[in-house]
VMD Tcl script that draws the C-alpha trace (Angstrom):
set ca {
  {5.24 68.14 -163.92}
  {1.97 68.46 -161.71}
  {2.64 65.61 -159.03}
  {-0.80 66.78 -157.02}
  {-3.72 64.59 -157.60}
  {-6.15 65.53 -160.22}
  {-9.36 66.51 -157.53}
  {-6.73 68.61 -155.58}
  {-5.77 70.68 -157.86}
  {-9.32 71.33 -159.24}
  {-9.84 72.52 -155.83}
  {-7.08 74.66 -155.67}
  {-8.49 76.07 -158.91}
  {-11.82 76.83 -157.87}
  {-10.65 78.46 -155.06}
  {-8.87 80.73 -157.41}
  {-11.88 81.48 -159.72}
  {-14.55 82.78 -156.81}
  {-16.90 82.59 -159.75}
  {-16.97 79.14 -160.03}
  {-20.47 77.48 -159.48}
  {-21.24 74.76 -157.36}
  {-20.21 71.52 -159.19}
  {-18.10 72.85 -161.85}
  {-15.21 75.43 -162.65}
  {-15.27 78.17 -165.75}
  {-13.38 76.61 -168.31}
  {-9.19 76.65 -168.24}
  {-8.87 75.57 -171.99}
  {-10.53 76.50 -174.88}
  {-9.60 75.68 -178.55}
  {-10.96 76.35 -182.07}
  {-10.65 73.98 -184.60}
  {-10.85 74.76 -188.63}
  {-9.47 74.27 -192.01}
  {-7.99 76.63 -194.48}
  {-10.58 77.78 -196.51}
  {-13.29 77.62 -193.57}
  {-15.19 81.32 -194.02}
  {-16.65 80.69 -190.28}
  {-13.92 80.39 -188.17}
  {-12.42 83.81 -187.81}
  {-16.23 84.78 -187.20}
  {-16.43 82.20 -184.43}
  {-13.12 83.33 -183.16}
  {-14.37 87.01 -182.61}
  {-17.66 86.18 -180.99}
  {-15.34 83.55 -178.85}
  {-13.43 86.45 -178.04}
  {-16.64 88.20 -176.95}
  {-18.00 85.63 -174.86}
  {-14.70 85.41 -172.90}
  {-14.88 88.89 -172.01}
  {-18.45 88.78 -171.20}
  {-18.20 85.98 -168.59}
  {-15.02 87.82 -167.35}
  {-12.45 85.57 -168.80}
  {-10.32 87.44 -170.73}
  {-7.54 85.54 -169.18}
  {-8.32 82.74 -171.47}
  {-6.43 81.97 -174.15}
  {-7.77 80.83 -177.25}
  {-5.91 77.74 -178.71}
  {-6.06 77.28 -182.27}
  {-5.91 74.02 -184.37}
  {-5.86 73.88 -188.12}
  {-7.20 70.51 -189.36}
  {-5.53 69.54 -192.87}
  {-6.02 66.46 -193.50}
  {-8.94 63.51 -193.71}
  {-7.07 61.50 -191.35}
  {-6.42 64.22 -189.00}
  {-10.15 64.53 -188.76}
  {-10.67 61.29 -188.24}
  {-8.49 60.50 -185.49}
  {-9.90 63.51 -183.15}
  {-13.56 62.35 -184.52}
  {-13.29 66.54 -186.10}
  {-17.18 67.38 -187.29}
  {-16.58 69.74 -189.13}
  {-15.36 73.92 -188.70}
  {-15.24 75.46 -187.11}
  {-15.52 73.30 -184.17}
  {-15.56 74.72 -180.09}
  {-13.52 72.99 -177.92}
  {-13.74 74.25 -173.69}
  {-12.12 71.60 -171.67}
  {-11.31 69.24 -174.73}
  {-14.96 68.54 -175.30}
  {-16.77 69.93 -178.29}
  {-19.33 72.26 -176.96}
  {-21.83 71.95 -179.83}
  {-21.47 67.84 -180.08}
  {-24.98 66.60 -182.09}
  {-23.31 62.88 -182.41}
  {-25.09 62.28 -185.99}
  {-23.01 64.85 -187.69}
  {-20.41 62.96 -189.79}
  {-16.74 63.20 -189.18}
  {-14.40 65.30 -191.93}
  {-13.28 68.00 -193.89}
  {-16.74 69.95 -193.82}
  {-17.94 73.02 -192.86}
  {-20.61 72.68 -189.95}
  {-23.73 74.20 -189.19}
  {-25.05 75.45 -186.02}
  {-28.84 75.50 -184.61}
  {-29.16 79.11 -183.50}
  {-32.78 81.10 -182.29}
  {-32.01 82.99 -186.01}
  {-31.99 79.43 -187.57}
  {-29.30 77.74 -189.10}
  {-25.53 79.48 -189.09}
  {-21.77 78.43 -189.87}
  {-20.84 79.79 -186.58}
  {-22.32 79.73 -183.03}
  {-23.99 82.91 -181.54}
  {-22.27 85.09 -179.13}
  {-25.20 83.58 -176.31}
  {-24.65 80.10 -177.55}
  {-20.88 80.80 -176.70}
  {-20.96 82.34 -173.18}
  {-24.08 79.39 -171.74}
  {-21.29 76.75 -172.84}
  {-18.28 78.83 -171.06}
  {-20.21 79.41 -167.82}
}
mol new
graphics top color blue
foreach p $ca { graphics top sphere $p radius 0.5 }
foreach p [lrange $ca 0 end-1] q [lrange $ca 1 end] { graphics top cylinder $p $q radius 0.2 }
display resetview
């Protein structure tokens, strides 16, 4: 159990990650959300994977969360997969997007997509 106050150990970690910027530290948790069936998510998960290693976090480790049920997606407000999580915020939140079982889209410079780019994915990890 962590007993050390919450902005304490945030120091502590940015004084381990000397690539921290001013104001904010890289991100320590990252998950990806789906459901079976999703044909995006192992896509997302490989360009996640490629966005970690480009900012230099390799160390991260990718959490993942299968979504099953309505009520599942309901009670963690799930917008559909696959869905970015760094730091238990989604990265790509656009607040009119319904909750549910659904597959989501994603505004890329290429135009709409199931799955983030690999750009989109390392601005939102820096």
């Amino acid at each position: 159990m962590n007993t050390q106050p919450a902005a304490l150990s945030e120091r502590a970690t940015a004084a381990m990650h000397p690539d921290a910027e001013a104001g904010g530290l890289p991100p320590r948790r990252v998950a990806l959300l789906y459901f079976d069936g999703c044909p995006n998510w192992r896509m997302t998960d490989d360009r996640l994977r490629e966005a970690l290693a480009r900012t230099g976090r390799e160390d991260v480790i990718v959490e993942h969360r299968k979504i099953a049920t309505p009520e599942q997606a309901e009670a963690i407000r799930f917008r559909g997969s696959p869905t970015v999580l760094v730091d238990g915020r989604d990265a790509f939140l656009e607040r009119d997007t319904p909750v549910g079982l659904s597959c989501r889209i994603y505004r890329t410079e290429e135009g709409l997509a199931g799955a983030p780019t690999v750009d989109q994915l390392v601005a939102v990890l820096r």
